[in-house]
MIRO-14994 format. One record per atom (N, C-alpha, C, O): residue in three letters; atom name; x negated, y negated, z. Coordinates in steps of 0.1 Angstrom, whole numbers, padded with zeros to 4 digits. Layout:
residues N
 type atom    px    py    pz
  ALA   CA     X     Y     Z
...
***
This chain:
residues 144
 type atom    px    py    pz
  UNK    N -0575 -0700  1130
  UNK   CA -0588 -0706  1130
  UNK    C -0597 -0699  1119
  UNK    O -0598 -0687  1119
  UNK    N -0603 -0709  1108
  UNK   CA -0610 -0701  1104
  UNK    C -0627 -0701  1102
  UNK    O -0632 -0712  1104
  UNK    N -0633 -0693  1101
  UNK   CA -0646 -0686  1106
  UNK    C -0661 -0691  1093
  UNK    O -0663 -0689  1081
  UNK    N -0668 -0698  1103
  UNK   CA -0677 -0704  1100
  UNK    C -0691 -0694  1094
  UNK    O -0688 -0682  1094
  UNK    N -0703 -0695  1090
  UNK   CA -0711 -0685  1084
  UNK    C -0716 -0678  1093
  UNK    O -0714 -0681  1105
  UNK    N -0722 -0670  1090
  UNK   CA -0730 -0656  1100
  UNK    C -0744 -0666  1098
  UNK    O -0749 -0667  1087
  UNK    N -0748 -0672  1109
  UNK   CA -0761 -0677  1111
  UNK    C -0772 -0675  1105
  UNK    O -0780 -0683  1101
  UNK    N -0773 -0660  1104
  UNK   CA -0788 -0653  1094
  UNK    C -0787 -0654  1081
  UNK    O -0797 -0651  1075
  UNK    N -0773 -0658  1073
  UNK   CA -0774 -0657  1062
  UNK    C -0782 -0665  1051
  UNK    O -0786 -0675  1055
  UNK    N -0785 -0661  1037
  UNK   CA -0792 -0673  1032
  UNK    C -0792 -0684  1029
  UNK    O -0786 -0689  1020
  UNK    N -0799 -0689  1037
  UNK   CA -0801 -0710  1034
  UNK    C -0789 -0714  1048
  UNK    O -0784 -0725  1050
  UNK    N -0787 -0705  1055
  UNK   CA -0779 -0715  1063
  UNK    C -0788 -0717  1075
  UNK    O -0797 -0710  1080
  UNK    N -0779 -0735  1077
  UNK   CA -0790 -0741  1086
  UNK    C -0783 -0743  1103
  UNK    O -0775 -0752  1104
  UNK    N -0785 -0737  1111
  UNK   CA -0782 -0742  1125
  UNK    C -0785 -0754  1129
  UNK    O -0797 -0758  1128
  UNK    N -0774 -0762  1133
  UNK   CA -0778 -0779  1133
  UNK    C -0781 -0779  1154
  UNK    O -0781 -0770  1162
  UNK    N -0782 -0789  1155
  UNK   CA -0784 -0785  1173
  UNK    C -0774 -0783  1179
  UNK    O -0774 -0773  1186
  UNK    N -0762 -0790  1178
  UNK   CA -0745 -0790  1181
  UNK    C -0745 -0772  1182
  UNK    O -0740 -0768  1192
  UNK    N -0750 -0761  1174
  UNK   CA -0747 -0746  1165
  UNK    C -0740 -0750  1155
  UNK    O -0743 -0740  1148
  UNK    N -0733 -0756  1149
  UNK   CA -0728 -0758  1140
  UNK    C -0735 -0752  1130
  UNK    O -0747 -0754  1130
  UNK    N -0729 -0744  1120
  UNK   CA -0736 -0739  1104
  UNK    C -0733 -0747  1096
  UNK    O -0724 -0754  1098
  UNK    N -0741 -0747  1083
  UNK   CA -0740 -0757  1072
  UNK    C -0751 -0746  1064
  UNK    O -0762 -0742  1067
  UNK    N -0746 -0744  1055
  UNK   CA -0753 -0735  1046
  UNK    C -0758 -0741  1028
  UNK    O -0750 -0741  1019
  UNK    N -0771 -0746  1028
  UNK   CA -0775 -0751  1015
  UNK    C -0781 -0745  1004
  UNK    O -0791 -0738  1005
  UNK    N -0776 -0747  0992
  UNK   CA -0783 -0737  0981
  UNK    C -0785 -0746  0968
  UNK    O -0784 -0759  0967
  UNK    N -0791 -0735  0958
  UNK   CA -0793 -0745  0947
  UNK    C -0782 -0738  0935
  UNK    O -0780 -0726  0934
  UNK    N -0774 -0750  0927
  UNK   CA -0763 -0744  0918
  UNK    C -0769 -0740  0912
  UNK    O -0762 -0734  0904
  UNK    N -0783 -0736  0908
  UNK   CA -0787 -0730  0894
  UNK    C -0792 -0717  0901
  UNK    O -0801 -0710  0896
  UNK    N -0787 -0713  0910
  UNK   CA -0790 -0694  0915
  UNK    C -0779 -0693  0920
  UNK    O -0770 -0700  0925
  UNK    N -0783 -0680  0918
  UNK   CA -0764 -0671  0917
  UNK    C -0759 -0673  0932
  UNK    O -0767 -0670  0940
  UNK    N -0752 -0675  0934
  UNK   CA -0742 -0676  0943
  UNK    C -0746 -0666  0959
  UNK    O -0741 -0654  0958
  UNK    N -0750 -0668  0968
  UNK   CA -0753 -0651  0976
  UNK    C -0743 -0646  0980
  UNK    O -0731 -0648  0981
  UNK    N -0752 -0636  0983
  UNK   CA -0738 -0626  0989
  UNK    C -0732 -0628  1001
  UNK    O -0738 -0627  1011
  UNK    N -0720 -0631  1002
  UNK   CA -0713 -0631  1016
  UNK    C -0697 -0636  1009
  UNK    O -0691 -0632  0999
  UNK    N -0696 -0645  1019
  UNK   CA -0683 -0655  1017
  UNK    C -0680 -0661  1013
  UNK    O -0681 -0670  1022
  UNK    N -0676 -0666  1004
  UNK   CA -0678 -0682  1000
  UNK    C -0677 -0694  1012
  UNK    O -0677 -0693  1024
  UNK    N -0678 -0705  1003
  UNK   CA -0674 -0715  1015
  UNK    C -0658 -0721  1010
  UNK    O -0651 -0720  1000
  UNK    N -0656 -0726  1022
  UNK   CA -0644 -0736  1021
  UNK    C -0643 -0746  1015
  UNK    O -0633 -0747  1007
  UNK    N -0655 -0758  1018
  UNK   CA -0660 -0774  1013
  UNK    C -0675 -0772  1009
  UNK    O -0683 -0767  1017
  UNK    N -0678 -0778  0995
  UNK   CA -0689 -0781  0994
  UNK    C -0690 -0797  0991
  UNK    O -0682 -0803  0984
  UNK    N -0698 -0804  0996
  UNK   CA -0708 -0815  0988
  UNK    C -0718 -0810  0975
  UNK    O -0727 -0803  0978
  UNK    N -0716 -0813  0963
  UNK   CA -0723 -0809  0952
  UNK    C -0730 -0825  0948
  UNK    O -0725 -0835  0942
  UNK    N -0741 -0823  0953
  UNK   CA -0754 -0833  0953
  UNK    C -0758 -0834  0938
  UNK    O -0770 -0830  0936
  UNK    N -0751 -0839  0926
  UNK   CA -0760 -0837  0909
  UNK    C -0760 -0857  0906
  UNK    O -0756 -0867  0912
  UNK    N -0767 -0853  0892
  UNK   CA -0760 -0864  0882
  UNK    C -0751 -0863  0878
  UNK    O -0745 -0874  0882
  UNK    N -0744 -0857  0872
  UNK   CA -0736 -0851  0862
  UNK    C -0724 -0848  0872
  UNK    O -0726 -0849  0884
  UNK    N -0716 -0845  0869
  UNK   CA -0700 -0841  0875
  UNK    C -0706 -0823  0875
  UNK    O -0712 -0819  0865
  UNK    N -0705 -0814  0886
  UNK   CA -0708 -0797  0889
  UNK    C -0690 -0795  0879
  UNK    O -0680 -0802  0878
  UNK    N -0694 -0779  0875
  UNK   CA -0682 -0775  0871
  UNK    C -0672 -0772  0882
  UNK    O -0676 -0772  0894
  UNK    N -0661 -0770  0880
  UNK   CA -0651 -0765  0889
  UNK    C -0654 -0752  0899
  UNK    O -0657 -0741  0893
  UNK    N -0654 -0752  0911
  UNK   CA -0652 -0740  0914
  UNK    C -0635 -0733  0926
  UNK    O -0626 -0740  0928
  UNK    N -0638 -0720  0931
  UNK   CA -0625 -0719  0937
  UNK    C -0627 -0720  0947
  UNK    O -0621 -0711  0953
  UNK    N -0634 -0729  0955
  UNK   CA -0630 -0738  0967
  UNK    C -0631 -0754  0968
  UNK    O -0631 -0759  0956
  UNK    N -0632 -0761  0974
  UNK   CA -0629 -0774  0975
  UNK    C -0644 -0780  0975
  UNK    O -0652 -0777  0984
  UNK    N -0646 -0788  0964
  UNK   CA -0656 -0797  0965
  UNK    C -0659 -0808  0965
  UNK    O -0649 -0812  0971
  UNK    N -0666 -0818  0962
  UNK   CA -0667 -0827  0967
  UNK    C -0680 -0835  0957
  UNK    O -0690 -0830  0962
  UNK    N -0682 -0844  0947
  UNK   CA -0692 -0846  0942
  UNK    C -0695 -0858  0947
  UNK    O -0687 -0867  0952
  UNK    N -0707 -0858  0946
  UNK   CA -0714 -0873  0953
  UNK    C -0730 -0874  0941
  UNK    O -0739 -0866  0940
  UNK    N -0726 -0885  0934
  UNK   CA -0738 -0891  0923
  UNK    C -0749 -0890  0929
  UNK    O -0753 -0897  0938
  UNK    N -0755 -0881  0923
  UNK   CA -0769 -0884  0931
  UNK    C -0781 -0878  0919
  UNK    O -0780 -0866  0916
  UNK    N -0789 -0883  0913
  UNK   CA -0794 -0880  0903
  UNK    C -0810 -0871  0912
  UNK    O -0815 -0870  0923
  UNK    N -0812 -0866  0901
  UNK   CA -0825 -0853  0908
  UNK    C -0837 -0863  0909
  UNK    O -0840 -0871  0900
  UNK    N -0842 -0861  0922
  UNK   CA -0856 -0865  0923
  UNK    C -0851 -0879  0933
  UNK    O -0860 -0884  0941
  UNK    N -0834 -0888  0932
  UNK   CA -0835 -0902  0934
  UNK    C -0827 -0898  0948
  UNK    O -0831 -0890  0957
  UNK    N -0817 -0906  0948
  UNK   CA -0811 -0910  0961
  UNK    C -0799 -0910  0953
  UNK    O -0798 -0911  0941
  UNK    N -0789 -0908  0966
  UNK   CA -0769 -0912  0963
  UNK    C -0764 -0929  0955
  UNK    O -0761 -0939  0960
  UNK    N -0765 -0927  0946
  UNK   CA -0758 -0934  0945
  UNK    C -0749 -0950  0950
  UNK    O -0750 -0963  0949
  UNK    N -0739 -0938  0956
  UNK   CA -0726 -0943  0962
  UNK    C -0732 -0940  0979
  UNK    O -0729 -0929  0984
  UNK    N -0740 -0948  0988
  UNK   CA -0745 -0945  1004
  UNK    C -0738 -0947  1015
  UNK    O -0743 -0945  1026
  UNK    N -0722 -0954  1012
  UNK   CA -0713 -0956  1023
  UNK    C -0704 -0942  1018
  UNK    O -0701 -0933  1026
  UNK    N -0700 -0940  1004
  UNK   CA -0692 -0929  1003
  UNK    C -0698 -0915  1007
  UNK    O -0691 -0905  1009
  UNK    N -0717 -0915  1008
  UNK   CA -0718 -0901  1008
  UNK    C -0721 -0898  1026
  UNK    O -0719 -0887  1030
  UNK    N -0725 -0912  1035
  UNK   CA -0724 -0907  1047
  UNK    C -0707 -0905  1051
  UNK    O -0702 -0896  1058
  UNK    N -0701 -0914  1044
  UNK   CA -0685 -0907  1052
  UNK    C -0684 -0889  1046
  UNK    O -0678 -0881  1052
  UNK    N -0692 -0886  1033
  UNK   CA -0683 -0872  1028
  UNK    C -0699 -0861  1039
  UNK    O -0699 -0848  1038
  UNK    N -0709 -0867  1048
  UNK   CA -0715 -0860  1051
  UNK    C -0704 -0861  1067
  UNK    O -0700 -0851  1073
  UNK    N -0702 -0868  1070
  UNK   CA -0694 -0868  1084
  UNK    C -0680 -0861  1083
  UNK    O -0674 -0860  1094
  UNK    N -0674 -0855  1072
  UNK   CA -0664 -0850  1069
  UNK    C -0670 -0834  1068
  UNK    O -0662 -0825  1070
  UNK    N -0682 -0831  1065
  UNK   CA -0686 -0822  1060
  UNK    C -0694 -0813  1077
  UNK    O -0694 -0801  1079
  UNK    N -0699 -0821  1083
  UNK   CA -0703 -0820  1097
  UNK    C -0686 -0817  1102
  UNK    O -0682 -0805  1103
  UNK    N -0678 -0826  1105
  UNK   CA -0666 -0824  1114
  UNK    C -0658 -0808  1108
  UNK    O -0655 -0799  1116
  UNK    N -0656 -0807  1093
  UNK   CA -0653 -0795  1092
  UNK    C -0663 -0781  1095
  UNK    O -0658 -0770  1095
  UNK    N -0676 -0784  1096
  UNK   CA -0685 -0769  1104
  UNK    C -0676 -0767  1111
  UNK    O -0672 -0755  1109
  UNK    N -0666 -0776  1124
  UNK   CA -0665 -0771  1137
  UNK    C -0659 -0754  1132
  UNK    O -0661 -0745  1140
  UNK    N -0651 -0753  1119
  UNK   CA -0646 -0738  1120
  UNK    C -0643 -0737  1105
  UNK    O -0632 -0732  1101
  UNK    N -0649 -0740  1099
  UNK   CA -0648 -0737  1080
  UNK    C -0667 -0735  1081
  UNK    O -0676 -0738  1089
  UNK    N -0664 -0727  1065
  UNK   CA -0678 -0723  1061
  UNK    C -0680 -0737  1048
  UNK    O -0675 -0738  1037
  UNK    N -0688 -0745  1055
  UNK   CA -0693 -0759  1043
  UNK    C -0708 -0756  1041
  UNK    O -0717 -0750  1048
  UNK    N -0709 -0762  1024
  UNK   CA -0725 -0763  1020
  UNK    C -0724 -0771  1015
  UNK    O -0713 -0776  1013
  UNK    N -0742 -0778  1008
  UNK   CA -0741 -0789  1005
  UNK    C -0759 -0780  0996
  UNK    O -0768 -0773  1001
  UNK    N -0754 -0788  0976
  UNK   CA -0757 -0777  0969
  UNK    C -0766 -0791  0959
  UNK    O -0764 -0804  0960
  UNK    N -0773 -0786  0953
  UNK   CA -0777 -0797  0943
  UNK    C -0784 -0786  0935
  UNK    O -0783 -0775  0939
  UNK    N -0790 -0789  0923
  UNK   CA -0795 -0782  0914
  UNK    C -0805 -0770  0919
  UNK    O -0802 -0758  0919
  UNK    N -0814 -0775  0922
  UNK   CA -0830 -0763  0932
  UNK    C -0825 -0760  0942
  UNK    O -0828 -0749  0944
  UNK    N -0815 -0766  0956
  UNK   CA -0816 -0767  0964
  UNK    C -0827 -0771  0979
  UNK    O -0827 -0769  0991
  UNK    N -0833 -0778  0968
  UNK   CA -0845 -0787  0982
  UNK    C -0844 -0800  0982
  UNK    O -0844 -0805  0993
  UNK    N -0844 -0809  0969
  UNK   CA -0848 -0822  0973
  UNK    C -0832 -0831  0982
  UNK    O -0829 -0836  0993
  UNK    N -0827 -0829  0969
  UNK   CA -0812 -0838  0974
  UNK    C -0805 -0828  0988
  UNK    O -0802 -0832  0999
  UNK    N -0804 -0814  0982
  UNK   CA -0800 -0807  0993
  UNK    C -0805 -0808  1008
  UNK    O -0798 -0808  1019
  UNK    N -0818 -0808  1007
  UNK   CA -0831 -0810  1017
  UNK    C -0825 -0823  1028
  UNK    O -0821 -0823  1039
  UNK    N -0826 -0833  1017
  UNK   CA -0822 -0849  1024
  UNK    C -0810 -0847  1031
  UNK    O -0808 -0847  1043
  UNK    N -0801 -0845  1021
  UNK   CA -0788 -0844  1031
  UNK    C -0785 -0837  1041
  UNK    O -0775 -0840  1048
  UNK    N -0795 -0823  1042
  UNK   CA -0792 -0813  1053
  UNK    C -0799 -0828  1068
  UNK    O -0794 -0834  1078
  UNK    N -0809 -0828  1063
  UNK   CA -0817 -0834  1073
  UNK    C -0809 -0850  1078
  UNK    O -0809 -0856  1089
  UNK    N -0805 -0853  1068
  UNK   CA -0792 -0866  1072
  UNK    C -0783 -0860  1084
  UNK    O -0783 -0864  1096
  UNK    N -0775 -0848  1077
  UNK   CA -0767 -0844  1089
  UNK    C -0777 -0838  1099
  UNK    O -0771 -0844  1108
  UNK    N -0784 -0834  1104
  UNK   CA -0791 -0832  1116
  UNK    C -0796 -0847  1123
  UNK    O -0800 -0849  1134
  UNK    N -0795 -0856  1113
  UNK   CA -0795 -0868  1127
  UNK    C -0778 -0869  1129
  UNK    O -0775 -0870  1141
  UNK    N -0770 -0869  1122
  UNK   CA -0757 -0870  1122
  UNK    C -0757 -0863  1140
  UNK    O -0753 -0868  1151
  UNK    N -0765 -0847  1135
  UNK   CA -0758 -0838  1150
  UNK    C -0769 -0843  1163
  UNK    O -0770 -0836  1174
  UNK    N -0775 -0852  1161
  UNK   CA -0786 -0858  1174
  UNK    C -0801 -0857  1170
  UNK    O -0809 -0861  1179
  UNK    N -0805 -0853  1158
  UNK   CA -0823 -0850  1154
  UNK    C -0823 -0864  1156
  UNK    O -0814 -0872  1153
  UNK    N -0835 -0868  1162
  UNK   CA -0841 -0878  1158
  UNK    C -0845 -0884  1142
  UNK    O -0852 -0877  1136
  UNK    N -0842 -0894  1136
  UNK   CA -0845 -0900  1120
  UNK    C -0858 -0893  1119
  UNK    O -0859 -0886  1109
  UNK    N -0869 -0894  1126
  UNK   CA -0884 -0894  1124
  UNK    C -0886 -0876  1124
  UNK    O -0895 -0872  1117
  UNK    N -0878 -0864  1132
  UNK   CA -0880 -0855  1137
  UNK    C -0871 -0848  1121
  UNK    O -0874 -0837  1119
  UNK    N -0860 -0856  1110
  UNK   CA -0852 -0847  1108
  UNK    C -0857 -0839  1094
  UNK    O -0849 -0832  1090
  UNK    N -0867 -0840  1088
  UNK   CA -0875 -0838  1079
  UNK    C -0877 -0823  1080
  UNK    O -0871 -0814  1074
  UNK    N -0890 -0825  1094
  UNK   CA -0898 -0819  1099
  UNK    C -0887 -0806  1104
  UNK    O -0893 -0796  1105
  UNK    N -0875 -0806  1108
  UNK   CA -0865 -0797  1115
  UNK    C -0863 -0786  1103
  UNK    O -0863 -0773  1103
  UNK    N -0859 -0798  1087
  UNK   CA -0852 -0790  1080
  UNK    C -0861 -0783  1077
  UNK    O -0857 -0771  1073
  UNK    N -0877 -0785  1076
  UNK   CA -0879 -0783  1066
  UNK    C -0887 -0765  1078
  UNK    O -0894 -0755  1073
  UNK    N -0884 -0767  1090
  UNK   CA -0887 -0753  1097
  UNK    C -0879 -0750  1095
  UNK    O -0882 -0738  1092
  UNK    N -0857 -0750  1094
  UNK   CA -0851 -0741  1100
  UNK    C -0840 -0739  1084
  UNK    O -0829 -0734  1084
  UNK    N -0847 -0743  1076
  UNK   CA -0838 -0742  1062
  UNK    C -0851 -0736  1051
  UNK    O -0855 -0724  1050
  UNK    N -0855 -0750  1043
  UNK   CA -0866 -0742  1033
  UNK    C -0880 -0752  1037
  UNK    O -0879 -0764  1039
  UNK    N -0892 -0745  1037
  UNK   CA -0902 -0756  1039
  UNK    C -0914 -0766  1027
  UNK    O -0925 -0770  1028
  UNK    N -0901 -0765  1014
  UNK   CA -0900 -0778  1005
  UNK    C -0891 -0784  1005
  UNK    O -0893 -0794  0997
  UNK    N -0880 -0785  1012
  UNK   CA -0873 -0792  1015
  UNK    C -0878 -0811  1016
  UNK    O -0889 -0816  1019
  UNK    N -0868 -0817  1013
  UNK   CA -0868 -0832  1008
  UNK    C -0882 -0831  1001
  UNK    O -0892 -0825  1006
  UNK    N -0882 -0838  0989
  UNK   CA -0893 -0836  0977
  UNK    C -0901 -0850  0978
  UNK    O -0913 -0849  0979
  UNK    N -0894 -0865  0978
  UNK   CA -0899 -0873  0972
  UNK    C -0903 -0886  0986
  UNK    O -0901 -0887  0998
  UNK    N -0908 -0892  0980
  UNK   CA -0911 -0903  0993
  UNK    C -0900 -0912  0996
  UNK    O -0898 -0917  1007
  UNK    N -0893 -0912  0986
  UNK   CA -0879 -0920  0991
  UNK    C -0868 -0916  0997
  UNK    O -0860 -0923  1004
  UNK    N -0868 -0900  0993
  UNK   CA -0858 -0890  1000
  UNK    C -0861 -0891  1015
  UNK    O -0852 -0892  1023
  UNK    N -0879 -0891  1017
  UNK   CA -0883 -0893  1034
  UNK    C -0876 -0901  1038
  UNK    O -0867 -0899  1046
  UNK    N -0878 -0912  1033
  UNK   CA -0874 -0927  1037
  UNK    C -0860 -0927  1042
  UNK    O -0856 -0929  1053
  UNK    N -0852 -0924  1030
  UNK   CA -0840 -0922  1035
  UNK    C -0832 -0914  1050
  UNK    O -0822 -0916  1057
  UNK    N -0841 -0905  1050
  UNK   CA -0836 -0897  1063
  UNK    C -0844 -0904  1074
  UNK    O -0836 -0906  1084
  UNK    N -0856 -0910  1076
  UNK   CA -0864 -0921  1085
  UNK    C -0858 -0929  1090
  UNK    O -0858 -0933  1102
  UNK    N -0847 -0936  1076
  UNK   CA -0838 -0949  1081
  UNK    C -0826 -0944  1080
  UNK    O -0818 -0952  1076
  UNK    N -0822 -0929  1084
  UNK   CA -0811 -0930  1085
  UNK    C -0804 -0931  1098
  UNK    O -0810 -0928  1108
  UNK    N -0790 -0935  1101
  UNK   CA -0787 -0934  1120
  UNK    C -0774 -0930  1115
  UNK    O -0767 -0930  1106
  UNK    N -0776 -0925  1129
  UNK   CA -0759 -0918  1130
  UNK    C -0746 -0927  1135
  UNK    O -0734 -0923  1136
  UNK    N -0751 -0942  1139
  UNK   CA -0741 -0952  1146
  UNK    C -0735 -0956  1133
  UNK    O -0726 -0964  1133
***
């Protein structure tokens, strides 16, 4: 089995399930610990290669995904593996796109759409999701 993040570490988010999910921004150094296993890499642009398994999803700064059936299946892939891998989900600053999608998956793990904003933005960073559409997006998002 292998071993998910140390809860206090930086940017990781406790979802209600306990599940960890640890979010950062690619343009700061890397922290200190462990790597992860799987990332979701939230850009425009294709992220460079790294030595774990990633995962890109189009998502341009400031807007929304893209591709919105491919990025809820890669956030339900990215929730199922917390149960015992170390996963993040990374975008340039680490708040707007990062922001959105943490708070996507917290309705994924039972937040309420209306409550999941307001969750990330206490138990991750409190700029988290930036724009009015990013709101929007997590408002209308459901986990069915």
């Amino acid at each position: 089995m292998m071993s998910t993040w140390d809860a206090d570490a930086e940017g990781v988010l406790r979802l209600p399930s306990g599940r960890l999910v640890r979010g950062r921004g690619l343009r700061h150094p890397l922290p200190a610990g462990p790597e992860p296993h799987f990332a979701l890499h939230l850009r425009g642009r294709r992220p460079p290669e790294f030595a774990w398994e990633t995962r890109w999803v189009r998502w341009p700064d400031f807007w929304l995904p893209l591709d919105r059936p491919g990025f809820v299946a890669d956030l339900r892939e990215l929730l199922r593996r917390a149960d015992t891998e170390r996963v993040e989900v990374a975008c340039g600053g680490g708040n707007g796109r990062t922001g959105t999608a943490l708070a996507c998956l917290a309705v994924l793990d039972g937040v309420a759409p209306g409550d999941a904003v307001a969750h990330v933005r206490a138990h991750y960073r409190k700029h988290a999701v930036e724009t009015p559409w990013q709101r929007r997006l997590v408002e209308g998002f459901r986990a069915g």
